[in-house]
C-alpha positions as CSV (number, residue, x, y, z in Angstrom):
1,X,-1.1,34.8,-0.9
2,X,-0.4,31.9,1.4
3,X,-1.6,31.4,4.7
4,X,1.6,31.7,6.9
5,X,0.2,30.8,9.8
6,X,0.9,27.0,11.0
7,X,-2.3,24.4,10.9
8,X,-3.7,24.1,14.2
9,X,-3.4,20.4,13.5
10,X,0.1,20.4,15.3
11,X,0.2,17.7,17.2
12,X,0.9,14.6,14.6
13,X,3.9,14.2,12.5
14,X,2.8,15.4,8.9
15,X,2.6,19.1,10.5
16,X,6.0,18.9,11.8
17,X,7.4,18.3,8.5
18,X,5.3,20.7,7.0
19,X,6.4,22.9,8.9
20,X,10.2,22.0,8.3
21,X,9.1,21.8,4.2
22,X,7.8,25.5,3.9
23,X,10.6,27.2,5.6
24,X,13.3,24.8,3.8
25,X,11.5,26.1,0.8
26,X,11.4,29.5,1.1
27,X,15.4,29.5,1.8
28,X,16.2,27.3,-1.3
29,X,13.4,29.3,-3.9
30,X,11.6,32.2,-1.9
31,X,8.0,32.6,-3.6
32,X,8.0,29.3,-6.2
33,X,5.9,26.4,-5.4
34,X,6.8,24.0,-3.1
35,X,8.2,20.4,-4.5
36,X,8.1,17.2,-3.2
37,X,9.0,13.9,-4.8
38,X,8.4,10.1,-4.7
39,X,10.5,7.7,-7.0
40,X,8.3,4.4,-8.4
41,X,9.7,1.8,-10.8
42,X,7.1,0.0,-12.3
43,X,9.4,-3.2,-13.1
44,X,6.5,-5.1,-11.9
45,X,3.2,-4.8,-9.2
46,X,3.3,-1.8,-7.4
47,X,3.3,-2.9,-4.1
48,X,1.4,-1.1,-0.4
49,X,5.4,-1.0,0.5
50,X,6.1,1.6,-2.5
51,X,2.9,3.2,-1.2
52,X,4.4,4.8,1.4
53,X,7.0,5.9,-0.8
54,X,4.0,8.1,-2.6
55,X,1.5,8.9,0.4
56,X,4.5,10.5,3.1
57,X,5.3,13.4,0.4
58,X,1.4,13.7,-0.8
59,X,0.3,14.0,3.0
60,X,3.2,16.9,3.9
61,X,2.1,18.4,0.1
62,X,-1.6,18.2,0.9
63,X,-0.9,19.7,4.6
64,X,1.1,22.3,3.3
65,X,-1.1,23.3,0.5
66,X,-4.0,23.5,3.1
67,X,-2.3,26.4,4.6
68,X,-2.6,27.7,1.0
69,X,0.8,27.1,-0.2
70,X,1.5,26.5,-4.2
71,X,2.5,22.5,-3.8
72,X,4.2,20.2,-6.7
73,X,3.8,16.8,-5.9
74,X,6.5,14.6,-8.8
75,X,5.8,11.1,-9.1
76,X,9.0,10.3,-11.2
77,X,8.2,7.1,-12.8
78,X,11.6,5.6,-13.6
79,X,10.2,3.6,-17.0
80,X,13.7,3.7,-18.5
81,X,15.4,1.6,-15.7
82,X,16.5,-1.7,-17.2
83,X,14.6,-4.7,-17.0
84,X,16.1,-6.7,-14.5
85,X,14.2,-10.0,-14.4
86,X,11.4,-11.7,-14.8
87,X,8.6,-11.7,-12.1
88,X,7.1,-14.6,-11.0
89,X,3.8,-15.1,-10.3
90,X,2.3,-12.2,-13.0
91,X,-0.4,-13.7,-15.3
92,X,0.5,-13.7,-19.1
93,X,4.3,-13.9,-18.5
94,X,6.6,-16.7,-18.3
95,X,10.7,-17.7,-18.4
96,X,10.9,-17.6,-21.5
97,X,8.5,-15.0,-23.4
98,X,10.6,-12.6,-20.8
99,X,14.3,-13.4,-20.1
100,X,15.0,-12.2,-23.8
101,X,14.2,-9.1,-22.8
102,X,16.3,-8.6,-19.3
103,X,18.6,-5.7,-20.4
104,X,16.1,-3.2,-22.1
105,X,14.4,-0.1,-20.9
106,X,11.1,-1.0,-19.4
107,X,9.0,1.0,-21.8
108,X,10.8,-1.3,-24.8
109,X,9.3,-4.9,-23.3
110,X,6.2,-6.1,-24.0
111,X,3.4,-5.9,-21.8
112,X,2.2,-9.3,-20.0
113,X,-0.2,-11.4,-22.7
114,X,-3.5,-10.0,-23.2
115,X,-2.7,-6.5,-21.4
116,X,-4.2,-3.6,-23.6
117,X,-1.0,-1.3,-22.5
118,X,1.7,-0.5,-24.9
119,X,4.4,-2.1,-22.7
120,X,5.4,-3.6,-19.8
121,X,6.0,0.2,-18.0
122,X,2.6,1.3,-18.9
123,X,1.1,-1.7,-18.0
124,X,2.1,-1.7,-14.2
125,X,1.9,2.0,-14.0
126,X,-1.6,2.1,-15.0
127,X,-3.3,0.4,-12.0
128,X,-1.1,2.5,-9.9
129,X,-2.6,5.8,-11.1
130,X,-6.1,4.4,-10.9
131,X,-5.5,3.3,-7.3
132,X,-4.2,7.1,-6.5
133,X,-7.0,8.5,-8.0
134,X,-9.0,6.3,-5.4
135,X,-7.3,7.4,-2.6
136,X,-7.1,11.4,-3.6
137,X,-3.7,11.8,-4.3
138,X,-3.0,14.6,-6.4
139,X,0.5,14.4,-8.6
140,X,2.6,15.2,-11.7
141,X,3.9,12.1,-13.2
142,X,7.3,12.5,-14.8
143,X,8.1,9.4,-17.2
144,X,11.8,8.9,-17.1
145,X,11.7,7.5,-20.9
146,X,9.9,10.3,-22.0
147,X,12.3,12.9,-20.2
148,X,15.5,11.0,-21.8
149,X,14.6,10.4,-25.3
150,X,13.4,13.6,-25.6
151,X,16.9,15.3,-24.5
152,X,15.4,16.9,-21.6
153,X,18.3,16.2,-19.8
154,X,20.9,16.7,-22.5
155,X,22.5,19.5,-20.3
156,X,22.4,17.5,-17.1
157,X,24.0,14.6,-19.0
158,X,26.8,16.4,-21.0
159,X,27.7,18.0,-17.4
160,X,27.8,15.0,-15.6
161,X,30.7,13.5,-18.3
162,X,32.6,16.7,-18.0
163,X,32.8,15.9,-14.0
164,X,33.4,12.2,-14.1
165,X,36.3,12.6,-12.9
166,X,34.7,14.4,-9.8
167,X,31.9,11.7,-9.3
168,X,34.5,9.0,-9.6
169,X,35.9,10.4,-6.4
170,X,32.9,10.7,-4.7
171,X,32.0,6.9,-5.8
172,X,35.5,5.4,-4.9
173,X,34.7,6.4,-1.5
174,X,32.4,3.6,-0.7
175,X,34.0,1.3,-3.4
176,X,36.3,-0.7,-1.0
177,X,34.2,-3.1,0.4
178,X,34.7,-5.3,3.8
179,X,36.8,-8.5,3.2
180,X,34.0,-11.2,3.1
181,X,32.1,-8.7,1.4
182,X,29.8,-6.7,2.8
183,X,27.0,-7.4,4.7
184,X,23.5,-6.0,4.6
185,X,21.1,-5.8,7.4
186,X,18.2,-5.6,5.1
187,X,17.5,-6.7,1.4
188,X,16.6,-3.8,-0.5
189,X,12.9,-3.1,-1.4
190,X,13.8,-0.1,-3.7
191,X,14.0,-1.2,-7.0
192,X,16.9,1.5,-8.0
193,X,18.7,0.6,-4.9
194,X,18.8,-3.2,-5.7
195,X,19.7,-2.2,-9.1
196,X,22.4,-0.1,-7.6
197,X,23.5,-2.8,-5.1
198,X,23.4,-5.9,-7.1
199,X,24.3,-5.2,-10.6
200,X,23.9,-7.0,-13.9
201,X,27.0,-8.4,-14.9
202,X,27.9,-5.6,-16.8
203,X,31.4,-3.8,-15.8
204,X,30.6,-1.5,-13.1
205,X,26.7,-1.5,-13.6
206,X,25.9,-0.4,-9.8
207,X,27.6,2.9,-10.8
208,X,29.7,3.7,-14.2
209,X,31.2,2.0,-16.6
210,X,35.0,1.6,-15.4
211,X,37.9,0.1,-17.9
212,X,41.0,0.8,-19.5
213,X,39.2,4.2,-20.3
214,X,38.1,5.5,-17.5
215,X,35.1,6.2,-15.8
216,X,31.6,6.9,-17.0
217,X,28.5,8.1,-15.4
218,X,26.4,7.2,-18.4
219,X,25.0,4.0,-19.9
220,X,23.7,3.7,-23.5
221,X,21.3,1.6,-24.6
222,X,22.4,-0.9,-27.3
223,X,21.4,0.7,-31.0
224,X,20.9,-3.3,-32.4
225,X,19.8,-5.0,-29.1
226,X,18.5,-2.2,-27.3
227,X,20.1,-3.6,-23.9
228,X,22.5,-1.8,-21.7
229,X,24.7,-4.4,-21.6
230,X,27.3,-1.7,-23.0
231,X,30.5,-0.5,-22.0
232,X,31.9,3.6,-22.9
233,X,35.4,2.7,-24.9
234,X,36.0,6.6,-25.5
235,X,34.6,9.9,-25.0
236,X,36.1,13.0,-26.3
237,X,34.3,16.1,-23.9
238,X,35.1,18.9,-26.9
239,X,33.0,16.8,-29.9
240,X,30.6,14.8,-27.3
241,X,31.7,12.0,-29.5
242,X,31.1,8.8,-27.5
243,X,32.1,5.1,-28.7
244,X,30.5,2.3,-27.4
245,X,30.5,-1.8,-27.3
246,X,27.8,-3.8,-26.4
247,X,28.7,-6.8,-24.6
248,X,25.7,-8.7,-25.4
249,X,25.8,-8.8,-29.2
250,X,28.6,-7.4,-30.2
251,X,27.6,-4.3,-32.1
252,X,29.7,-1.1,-31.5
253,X,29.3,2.7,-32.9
254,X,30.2,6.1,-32.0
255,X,27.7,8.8,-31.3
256,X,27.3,12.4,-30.5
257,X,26.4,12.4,-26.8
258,X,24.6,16.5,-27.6
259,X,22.4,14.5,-30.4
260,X,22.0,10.8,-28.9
261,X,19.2,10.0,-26.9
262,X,19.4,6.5,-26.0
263,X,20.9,6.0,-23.1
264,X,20.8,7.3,-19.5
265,X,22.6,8.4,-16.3
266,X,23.1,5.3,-13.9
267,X,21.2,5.8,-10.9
268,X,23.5,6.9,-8.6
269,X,24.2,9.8,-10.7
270,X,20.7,9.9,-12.1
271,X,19.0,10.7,-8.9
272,X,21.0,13.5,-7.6
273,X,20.9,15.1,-11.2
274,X,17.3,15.3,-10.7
275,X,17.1,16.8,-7.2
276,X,19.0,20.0,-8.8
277,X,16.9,20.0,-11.9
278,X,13.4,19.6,-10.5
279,X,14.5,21.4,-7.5
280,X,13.4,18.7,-5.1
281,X,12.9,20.1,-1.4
282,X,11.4,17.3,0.0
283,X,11.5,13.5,-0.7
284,X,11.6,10.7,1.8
285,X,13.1,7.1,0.8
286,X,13.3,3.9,2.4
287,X,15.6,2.6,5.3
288,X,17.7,0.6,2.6
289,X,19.0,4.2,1.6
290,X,20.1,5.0,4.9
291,X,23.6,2.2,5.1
292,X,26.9,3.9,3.6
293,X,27.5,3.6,0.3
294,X,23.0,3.9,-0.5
295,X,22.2,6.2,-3.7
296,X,20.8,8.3,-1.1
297,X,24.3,9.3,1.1
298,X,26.0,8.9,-2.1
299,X,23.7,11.8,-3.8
300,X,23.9,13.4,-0.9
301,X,27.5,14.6,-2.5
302,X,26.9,14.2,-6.0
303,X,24.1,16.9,-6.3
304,X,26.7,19.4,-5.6
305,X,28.3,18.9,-8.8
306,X,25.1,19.7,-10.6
307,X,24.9,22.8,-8.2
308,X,21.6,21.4,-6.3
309,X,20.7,20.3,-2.3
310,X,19.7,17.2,-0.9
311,X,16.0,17.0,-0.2
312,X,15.4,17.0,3.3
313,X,12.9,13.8,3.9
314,X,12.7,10.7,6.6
315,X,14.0,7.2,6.3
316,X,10.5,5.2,5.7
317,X,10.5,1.8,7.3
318,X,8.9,-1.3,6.1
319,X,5.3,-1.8,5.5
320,X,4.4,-5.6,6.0
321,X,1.0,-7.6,5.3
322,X,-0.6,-9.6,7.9
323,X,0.7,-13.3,7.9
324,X,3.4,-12.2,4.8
325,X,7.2,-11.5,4.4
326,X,8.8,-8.1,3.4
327,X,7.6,-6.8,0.5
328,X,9.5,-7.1,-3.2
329,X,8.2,-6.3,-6.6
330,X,10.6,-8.3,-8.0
331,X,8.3,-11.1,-7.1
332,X,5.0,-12.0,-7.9
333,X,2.2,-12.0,-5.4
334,X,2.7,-9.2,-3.5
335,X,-0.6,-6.8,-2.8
336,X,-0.8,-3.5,-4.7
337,X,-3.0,-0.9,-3.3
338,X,-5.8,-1.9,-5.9
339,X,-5.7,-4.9,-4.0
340,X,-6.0,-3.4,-0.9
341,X,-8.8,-1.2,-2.3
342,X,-10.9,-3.7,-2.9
343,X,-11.7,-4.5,0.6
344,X,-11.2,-1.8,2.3
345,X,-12.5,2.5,1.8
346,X,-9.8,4.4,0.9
347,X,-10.0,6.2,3.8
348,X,-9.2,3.5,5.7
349,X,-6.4,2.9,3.7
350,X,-5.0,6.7,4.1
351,X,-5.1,6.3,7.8
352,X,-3.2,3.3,8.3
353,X,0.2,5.4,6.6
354,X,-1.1,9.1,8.3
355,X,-1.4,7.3,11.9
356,X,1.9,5.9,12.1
357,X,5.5,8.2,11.9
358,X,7.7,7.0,8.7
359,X,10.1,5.9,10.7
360,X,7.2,3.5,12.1
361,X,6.9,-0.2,10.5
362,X,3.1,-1.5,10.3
363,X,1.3,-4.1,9.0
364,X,-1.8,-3.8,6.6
365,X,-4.6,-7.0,7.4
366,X,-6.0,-9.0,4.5
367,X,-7.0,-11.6,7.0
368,X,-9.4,-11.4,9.6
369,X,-7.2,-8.3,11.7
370,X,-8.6,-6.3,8.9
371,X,-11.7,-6.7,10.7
372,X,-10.6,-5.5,14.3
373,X,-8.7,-2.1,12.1
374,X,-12.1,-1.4,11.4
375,X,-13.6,-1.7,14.6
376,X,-10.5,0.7,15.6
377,X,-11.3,2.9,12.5
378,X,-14.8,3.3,13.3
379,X,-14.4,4.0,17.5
380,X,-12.1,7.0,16.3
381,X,-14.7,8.5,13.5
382,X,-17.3,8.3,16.8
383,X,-14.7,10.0,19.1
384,X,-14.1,12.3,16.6
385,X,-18.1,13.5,16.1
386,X,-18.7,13.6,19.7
387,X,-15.7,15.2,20.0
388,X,-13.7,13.4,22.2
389,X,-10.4,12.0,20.3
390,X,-6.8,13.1,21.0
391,X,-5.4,15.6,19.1
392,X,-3.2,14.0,17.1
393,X,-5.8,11.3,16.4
394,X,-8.1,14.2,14.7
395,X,-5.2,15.0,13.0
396,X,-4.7,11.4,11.7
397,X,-8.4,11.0,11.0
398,X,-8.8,14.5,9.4
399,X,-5.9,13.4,6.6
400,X,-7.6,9.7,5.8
401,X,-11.3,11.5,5.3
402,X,-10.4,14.6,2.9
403,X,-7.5,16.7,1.4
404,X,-7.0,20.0,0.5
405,X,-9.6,19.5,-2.2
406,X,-12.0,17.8,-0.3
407,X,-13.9,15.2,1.3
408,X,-13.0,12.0,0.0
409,X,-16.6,9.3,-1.0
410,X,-18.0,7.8,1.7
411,X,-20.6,4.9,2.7
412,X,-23.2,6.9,3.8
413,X,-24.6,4.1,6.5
414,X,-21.4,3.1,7.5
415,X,-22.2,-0.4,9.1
416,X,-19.7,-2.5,11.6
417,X,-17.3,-4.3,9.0
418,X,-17.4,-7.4,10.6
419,X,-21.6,-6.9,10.2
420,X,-21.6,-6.8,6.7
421,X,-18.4,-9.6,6.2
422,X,-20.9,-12.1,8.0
423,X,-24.0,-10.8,6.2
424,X,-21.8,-11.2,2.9
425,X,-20.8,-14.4,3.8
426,X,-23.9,-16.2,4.7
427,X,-25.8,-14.6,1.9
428,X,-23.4,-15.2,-0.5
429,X,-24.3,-12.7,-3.2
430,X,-28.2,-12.9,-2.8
431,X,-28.3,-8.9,-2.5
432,X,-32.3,-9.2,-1.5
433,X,-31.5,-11.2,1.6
434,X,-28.5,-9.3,2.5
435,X,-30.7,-6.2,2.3
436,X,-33.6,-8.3,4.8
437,X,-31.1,-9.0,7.2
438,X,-29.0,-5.2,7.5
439,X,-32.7,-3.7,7.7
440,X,-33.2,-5.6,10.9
441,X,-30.3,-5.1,13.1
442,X,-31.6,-1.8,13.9
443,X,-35.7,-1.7,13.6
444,X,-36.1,1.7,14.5
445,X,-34.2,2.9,11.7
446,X,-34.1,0.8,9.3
447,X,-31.5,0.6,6.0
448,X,-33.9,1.6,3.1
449,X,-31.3,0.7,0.2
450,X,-28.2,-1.4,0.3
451,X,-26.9,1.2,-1.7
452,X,-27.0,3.2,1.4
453,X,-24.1,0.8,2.8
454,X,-22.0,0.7,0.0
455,X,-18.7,0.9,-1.1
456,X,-18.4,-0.7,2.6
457,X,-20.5,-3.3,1.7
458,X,-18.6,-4.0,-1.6
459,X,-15.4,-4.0,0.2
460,X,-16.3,-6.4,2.8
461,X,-17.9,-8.7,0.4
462,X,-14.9,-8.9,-1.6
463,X,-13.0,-9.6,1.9
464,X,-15.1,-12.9,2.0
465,X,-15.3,-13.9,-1.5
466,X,-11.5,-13.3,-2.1
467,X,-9.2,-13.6,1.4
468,X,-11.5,-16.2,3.5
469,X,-10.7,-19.9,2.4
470,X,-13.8,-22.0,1.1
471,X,-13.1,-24.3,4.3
472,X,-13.7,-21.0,6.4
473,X,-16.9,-19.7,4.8
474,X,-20.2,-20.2,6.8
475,X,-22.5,-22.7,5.8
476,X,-25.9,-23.0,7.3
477,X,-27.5,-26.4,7.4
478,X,-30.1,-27.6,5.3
479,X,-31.9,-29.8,8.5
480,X,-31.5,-29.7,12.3
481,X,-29.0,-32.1,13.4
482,X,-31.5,-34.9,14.8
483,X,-28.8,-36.8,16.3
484,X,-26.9,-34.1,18.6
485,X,-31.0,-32.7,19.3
486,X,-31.6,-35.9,20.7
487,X,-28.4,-36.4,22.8
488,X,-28.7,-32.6,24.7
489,X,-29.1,-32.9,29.0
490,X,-31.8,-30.9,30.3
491,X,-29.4,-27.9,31.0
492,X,-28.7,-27.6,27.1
493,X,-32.3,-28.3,26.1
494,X,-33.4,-25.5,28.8
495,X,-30.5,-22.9,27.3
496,X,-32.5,-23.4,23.7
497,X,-36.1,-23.0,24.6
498,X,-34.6,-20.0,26.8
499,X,-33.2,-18.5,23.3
500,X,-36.0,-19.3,21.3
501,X,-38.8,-17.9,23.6
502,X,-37.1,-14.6,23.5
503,X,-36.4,-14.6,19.9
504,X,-39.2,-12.7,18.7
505,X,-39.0,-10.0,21.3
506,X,-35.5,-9.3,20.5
507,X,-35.2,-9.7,17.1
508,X,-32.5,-6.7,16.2
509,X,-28.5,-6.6,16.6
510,X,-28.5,-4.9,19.7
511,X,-31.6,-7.6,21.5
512,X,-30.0,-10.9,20.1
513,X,-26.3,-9.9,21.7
514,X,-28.4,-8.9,24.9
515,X,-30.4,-12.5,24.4
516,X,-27.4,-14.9,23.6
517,X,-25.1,-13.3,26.2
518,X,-28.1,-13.5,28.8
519,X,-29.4,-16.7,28.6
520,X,-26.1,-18.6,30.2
521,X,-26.5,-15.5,33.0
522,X,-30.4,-16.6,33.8
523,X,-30.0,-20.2,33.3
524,X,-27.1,-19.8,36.8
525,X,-30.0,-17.5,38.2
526,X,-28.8,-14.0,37.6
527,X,-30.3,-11.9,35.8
528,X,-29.3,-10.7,32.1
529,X,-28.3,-7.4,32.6
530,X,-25.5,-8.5,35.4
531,X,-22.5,-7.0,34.5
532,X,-19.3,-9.1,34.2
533,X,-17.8,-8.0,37.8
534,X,-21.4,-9.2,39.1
535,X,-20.5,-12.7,37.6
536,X,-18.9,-15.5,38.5
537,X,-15.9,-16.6,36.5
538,X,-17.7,-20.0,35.6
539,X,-20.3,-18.0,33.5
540,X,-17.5,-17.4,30.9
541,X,-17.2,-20.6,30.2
542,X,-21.4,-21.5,30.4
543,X,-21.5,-18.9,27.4
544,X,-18.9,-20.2,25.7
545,X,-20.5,-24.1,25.3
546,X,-23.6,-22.2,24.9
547,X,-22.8,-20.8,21.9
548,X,-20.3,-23.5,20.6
549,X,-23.8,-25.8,20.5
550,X,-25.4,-22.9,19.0
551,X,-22.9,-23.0,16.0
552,X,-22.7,-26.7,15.5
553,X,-26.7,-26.7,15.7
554,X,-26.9,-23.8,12.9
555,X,-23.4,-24.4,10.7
556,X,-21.9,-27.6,11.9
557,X,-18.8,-26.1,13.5
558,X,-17.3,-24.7,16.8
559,X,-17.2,-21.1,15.5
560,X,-18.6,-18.9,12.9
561,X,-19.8,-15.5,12.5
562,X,-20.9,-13.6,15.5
563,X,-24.0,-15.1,16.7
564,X,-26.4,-12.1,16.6
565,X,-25.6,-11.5,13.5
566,X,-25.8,-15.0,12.1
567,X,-29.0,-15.6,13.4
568,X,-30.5,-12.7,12.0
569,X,-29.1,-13.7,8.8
570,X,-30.2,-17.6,9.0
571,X,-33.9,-15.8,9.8
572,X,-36.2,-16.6,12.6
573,X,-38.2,-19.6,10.7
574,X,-35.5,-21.2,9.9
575,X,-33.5,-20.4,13.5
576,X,-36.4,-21.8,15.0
577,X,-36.0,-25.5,12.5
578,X,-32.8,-25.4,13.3
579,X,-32.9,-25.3,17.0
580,X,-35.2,-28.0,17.3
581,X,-38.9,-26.2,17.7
C-alpha cells in the first residue's frame, strides 16, 4: 500500500510536482502505477541539455516512489526518427561516409568507424545508459524501432489514417504562417521539434504528407532505399491498402498498412499517439515546445483523437556550459553527461538539475567555476551534518546523495576539490607523491590510502589533465631564479626568511594559510592573527606582491595554485632551494 502521506521534504519544487503527479494519477488510472516520460533521440551525443529532459521526470518518479508509490519511469528512445545530417565533430565520421545515409531510420546507419555498436542509434544510446547508471537513474527504455517494426502500434497507426481527416484540421490551424515567415525566438534544441520545424525537403515532412491525395499522418520508409523521402499517393481505409512513391529513387509499391511495418507516424502525430498508449501522466519538454504551432500545443489536441490526455509537465529551460553557446546535438562537441562525469561525482551532478526549478536556466562549469560549485557543494553537505541548511536546500541535497533505492558511492575522505586539482596538477600522475602531500594537510589525521579520496580524486585529476590548457598547468622550477634572488630589497628578502623560519612549525593546510596570510600582517607590525577589520587596506595589497614573488620564485608566473597547497606539494627541501636558503 502506498504511503499517502506527503514527504516532509515540501519545501523545494520536486515535491510540489509530486504532489500534483499522484493525484493527477489517481484521477486518470486509480490504483496503476504512476508514469512519467522523457523523449531522447540519439541522432548524435547526448548532450547535459537532454539531461534535464531525463532527470526532471526521474526526480518527481523517485520522490513519488519514496512515499511508496508504484512509479514507471519511460525513456522513449526515438531510434526510428530519420537521420537528418551529419554531425560534425564525432570521431570515425565524415561528409561523405554519412550524407548517403540522411533519410534512413537511425538504427539502419552505420555506427561511426571503429564503434562496436550495431548502428549509429545504439552507438549514442549506449554511453547514455552507462552515464544513468552512474547517476542512479532508474528507467524502462522504449526503442521506437523496436516498437514499430514489431507492429506494436499497428492499432494506433491504422486509427490515426481513419482520422486524418480530423488531425488535418487540427494541423491547418497553425499552418498559415506570418508573411516574412515566422520568427522564432529560440532555435530548437529538441531534436523532434527541429525535425518538426525545419523539414527535409520532402512534401509536408514537418507534419503529413499533403498532395493531390490528401493528407497523411504516416510516413513509410522506402522498401529499395530505405529513406523516408516518400510521399502517400492512395490509401483505401476498408483494405489498409497504401501506395507509395519514393522521391529519392524512384521506386513505388502498394502495401497493406495492417501487415507493413516500415514506416512510422510523423512526430506530431507520433507523440500524442503515445501519451494515450503508454498512458503518460507526467512529462516535461523544453521551452522550444511552448510557441504555437510546437508538437507539444499541437498534441495537446491530437491525443484526443486517440482517446488520451496531455501529460501535465513544466516547460524546461536551457542548460548552458560555462564559456559555451546553447546546446545542439546536431553538432559535434557538445558535453554528454559521461563527460561531465568524468570530473565531477555524480552527486554533484544530480544537484546542479534538483537545485534549480525547470523553469530555471543554469550553467554546468568545465573550467575553473567547477571548482567554486564545489566549494558550494561541500559548505551545503557541512550545513547539512550539523544541521543547519534551509529546508529546501536539504531537500535539494537529499535528491543529489540517494534515491529511493539508496545512497548513491561516495569518496569517503571527501577532500576540497580545488585541493586535490592542485595536488593533481603539480604531481602530474605520480600517485606516491600525491598521496605525501594529501597526508600532510591535516597531520593529526592523516589520509592512509588515496583510495580513501577517490572517485573525487579521479575526477579532479581528470579536470586538470583534460579542461586546463598545457599553458595553464603548474610547473615548478628545477633551480631558484638567481637573478630575481639577487635583485629583492630588504622588505622582500625579510618577507622570505619570515616564511621559511616558520615553515617547519606550520607545515599542514590549515598552518601554511595561517603562515603565508600572516607574514605581510607581522612584516607592517601586527600580529598574524589580526582580523581583516583590524587591518589596514594597504595590507591587501602587501599580501598580494607577497605571494605574486612567491609564485614567480616557485613556478615562474604571477599566479598558480593556492599557495598552501602548492608549497606542500613542491615539499619543504625543495621550498626551502627555491626560496633562496
Amino acid at each position: 500500500m502506498p504511503i499517502v502521506a506527503q514527504s516532509t521534504e515540501t519545501t523545494d519544487w520536486v515535491s510540489r510536482f509530486a504532489d500534483e503527479v499522484i493525484e493527477e494519477s489517481e484521477r486518470r488510472a486509480p490504483g496503476k502505477p504512476v508514469v512519467v516520460a522523457s523523449g531522447l533521440s540519439p541522432s548524435g551525443p547526448i548532450h547535459l541539455g537532454n539531461l534535464r529532459e531525463v532527470m526532471t521526470p526521474h526526480l518527481v518518479a523517485d520522490e513519488i516512489r519514496r512515499r511508496g508509490y508504484q512509479v514507471r519511469h519511460l525513456i522513449s528512445w526515438d531510434d526510428y526518427d530519420r537521420y537528418r545530417k551529419v554531425p560534425k565533430g564525432i570521431a570515425g565520421v565524415s561528409e561523405e561516409s554519412h550524407a548517403q545515409h540522411i533519410g534512413k531510420p537511425l538504427t539502419s546507419v552505420p555506427a561511426p568507424q571503429g564503434s562496436s555498436y550495431p548502428n549509429w542509434a545504439e552507438h549514442f544510446k549506449a554511453a547514455m545508459v552507462e552515464s544513468l547508471a552512474e547517476l542512479g537513474v532508474e528507467f524502462d527504455g522504449i526503442s521506437q524501432t523496436a516498437q514499430y517494426t514489431s507492429g506494436v502500434y499497428r492499432e494506433q497507426i491504422l486509427h490515426a489514417m481513419k482520422h486524418r481527416g480530423d488531425i488535418d484540421a487540427v494541423l491547418a490551424q497553425y499552418r498559415t504562417k506570418p508573411k516574412g515567415g515566422a520568427k522564432k525566438s529560440q532555435k530548437p534544441v529538441d531534436e523532434a521539434e527541429l525535425e518538426a520545424a525545419e523539414g527535409s525537403g520532402a512534401a509536408g515532412e514537418d507534419d503529413g504528407s499533403s498532395g493531390s491525395a490528401g493528407y497523411f499522418p504516416y510516413k513509410p520508409y522506402c522498401g529499395n532505399c530505405e529513406k523516408d523521402l516518400t510521399t502517400v499517393t492512395s490509401y483505401i481505409d476498408d483494405t489498409t491498402e497504401l501506395s507509395y512513391t519514393c522521391n529519392e529513387c524512384g521506386f513505388s509499391e502498394t502495401v497493406r498498412l495492417n501487415e507493413f511495418n516500415r514506416g512510422k507516424l510523423v512526430w506530431k502525430v507520433d507523440w500524442p499517439m503515445r501519451w494515450a498508449y503508454e498512458g503518460v501522466v507526467f512529462e516535461p519538454s523544453g521551452v522550444d515546445h511552448s510557441s504555437p504551432g510546437s508538437s507539444f500545443q499541437v498534441g495537446g489536441q491530437i491525443v484526443g483523437i486517440f482517446g488520451g490526455k496531455q501529460p501535465i509537465g513544466p516547460m524546461y529551460a536551457f542548460v548552458g556550459i560555462s564559456g559555451m553557446a546553447k546546446m545542439s546535438s546536431s553538432r559535434g562537441g557538445v558535453p554528454t553527461p559521461a563527460d561531465a562525469l568524468k570530473i565531477m561525482e555524480p552527486q554533484l551532478l544530480r544537484w546542479l538539475y534538483a537545485r534549480r526549478r525547470p523553469n530555471q536556466s543554469f550553467k554546468i562549469a568545465f573550467d575553473q567555476e567547477i571548482q567554486r560549485l564545489y566549494d558550494e557543494w561541500d559548505k551545503l553537505d557541512g550545513k547539512v551534518a550539523d544541521g543547519s541548511a534551509l529546508p529546501a536546500d536539504v531537500a535539494a541535497h537529499s535528491r543529489a546523495v540517494r534515491t529511493a533505492g539508496g545512497e548513491l558511492p561516495r569518496t569517503a575522505r571527501p577532500l576540497p576539490y580545488r585541493t586535490l586539482a592542485s595536488v593533481a596538477d603539480i604531481t602530474a600522475g605520480h600517485e606516491d607523491q600525491a598521496l605525501r602531500i594529501l597526508s600532510e594537510l591535516d597531520p593529526e589525521n592523516p589520509l592512509g590510502a588515496l583510495d580513501e579520496a577517490r572517485p573525487r580524486y579521479d575526477k579532479a585529476e581528470a579536470w586538470i589533465n583534460t579542461q586546463v590548457p598545457a599553458d595553464q598547468r603548474t610547473v615548478v622550477r628545477d633551480e631558484p631564479d638567481a637573478e630575481l634572488l639577487k635583485s629583492l630589497d630588504e622588505a622582500s628578502q625579510q618577507s622570505l626568511r619570515l616564511l621559511l623560519d616558520g615553515l617547519e612549525s606550520h607545515w599542514s593546510l590549515d598552518g601554511l594559510t595561517h603562515l603565508v596570510y600572516g607574514v605581510p600582517k607581522v612584516q607592517a607590525g601586527f600580529s598574524a592573527d589580526a582580523t581583516p577589520k583590524e587591518l589596514p587596506a594597504e595590507i591587501k595589497t602587501a599580501q598580494r606582491a607577497f605571494f605574486a614573488l612567491l609564485y614567480h620564485l616557485l613556478v615562474g608566473r604571477d599566479t598558480g595554485p593556492r599557495l598552501p597547497t602548492l608549497l606542500l606539494a613542491v615539499g619543504q627541501d625543495r621550498v626551502r632551494a627555491l626560496l633562496g636558503e
